[in-house]
Phi, psi and omega in degrees: 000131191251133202269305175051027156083008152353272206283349169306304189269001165275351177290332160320305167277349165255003171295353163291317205242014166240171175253190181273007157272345164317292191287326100044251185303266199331321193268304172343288185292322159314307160296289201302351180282307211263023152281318172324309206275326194275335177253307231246007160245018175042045174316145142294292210239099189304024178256001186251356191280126165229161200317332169290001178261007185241337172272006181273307189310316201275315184286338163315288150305024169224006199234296220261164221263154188264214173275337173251025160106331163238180174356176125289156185251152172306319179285335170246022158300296170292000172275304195271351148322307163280349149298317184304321197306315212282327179294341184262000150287328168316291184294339179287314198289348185242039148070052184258317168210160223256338168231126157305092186322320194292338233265336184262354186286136185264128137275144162265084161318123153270151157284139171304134231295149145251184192291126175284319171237163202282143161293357146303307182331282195319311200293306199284299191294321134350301179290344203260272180335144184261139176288349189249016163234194188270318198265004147248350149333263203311334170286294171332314170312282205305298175332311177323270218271045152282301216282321197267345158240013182101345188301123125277161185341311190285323168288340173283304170305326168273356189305137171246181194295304203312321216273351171233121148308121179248335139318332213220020228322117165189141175242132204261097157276143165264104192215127174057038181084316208273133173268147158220151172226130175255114146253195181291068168348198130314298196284262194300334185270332167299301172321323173289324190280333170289320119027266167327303184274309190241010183242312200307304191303308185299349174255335171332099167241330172269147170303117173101353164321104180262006176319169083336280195268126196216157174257198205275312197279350162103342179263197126332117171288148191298118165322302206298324198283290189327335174249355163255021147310290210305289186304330147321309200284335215282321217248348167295317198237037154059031143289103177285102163227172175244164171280308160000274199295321183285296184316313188303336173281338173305321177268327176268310179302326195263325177295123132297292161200194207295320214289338189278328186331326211236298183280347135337302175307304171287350185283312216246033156067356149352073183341283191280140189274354206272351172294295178345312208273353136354301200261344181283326189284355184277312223275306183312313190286323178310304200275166228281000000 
């Protein structure tokens, strides 16, 4: 389907403000809208995507099997609808096509899910990876810093050596062009320095390795092992969890009220606070 480098040069322009799993998942749905429109309405040219392509599309994600074979989830039915959207606001507003197809499509914003698990949850999956080897130092660590800073998968996997302050215990992120310093509790900066001192060196094999977090080869852990790191320890002590559901517990456990809001917002890297504020109204409907 030709394009003209459209959608190149709107990725081009969020790459200051997305991260690179952001921009990931933004092209994935963005390809797969305009392979839709190119086999099964038999589009050429995107200047021909009109608003019945955009509701076919949205009944499509909801009818046809994703890549592992089922459904689509509501939420990412609703992911890729507002990317596709978002691109064709860009483009209408910056005279690229003359209209946005998308401008009638309703999203049913979900809330965000609520939390499920109790900070007893937390402590008994924490408490769980063993102090006495190098591969549960780094699962504790790694746990640590989900819950106790905020980490996603993806910060975790970039996370370097450079990137913790050990003076100031803070740890210096980068996510979507944005700097940010989360800091360091008690709980997590122990956890890092045992880590650190005695699990890490034991994984160590290559020269120049800046990770934090290394596998049995010695290299950067992979997202996937970082989320059956979570899901292993979760299911010893008879937890279904995920890093999702542990960040999410980070946030939900720490809103109290408005006032946590703007500080939050900045630890866990929120473009916005009304995301923030997403999840205080979840953690409010959650409790009993």
């Amino acid at each position: 389907m030709k394009t003209s480098g459209l959608h190149e040069r709107y990725f081009e322009m969020r790459k200051a403000e997305w991260s690179a799993a952001t921009l990931r998942g933004a092209r994935r749905w963005i390809a797969d809208f305009f392979r839709f429109c190119e086999e099964r309405c038999q589009l050429d040219d995107i200047d021909e995507v009109k608003a019945e392509h955009a509701r076919a599309f949205e009944q499509w994600l909801t009818c046809m099997p994703a890549r592992h074979g089922r459904p689509y989830s509501a939420r990412s039915v609703e992911n890729a609808l507002l990317t596709v959207r978002m691109l064709f606001r860009w483009a209408t507003a910056a005279g690229h096509v003359a209209e946005n197809p998308f401008a009638e499509v309703v999203l049913h914003r979900l809330a965000p899910s609520a939390c499920t698990l109790t900070a007893e949850d937390v402590e008994r999956l924490l408490a769980g990876p063993s102090d006495m080897t190098r591969y549960g130092l780094r699962d504790r660590a790694l746990l640590q810093a989900i819950y106790r800073a905020g980490l996603t998968v993806e910060e975790c996997r970039l996370l370097d050596l450079a990137d913790i302050d050990a003076d100031e215990r803070a740890l210096c992120l980068s996510r979507g062009g944005r700097q940010r310093r989360v800091p360091m509790g008690e709980p997590l900066a122990s956890s890092f320095n045992r880590y650190l001192a005695h699990g890490r060196p034991g994984l160590h094999r290559h020269e120049g390795e800046a990770a934090v977090f290394i596998g049995e080869w010695g290299r950067r852990l992979h997202p996937g092992v970082i989320s059956r790191i979570v899901h292993e320890h979760g299911a010893r002590v008879g937890l279904a969890v995920n890093p999702t559901a542990l960040r999410r517990a980070c946030m939900v456990h720490r809103l109290r009220d408005e006032d946590a809001v703007l500080e939050l917002q900045a630890q866990m890297g929120h473009k916005t606070a009304s995301i923030t504020r997403r999840y205080l109204r979840a953690a409010r409907e959650a409790r009993p």
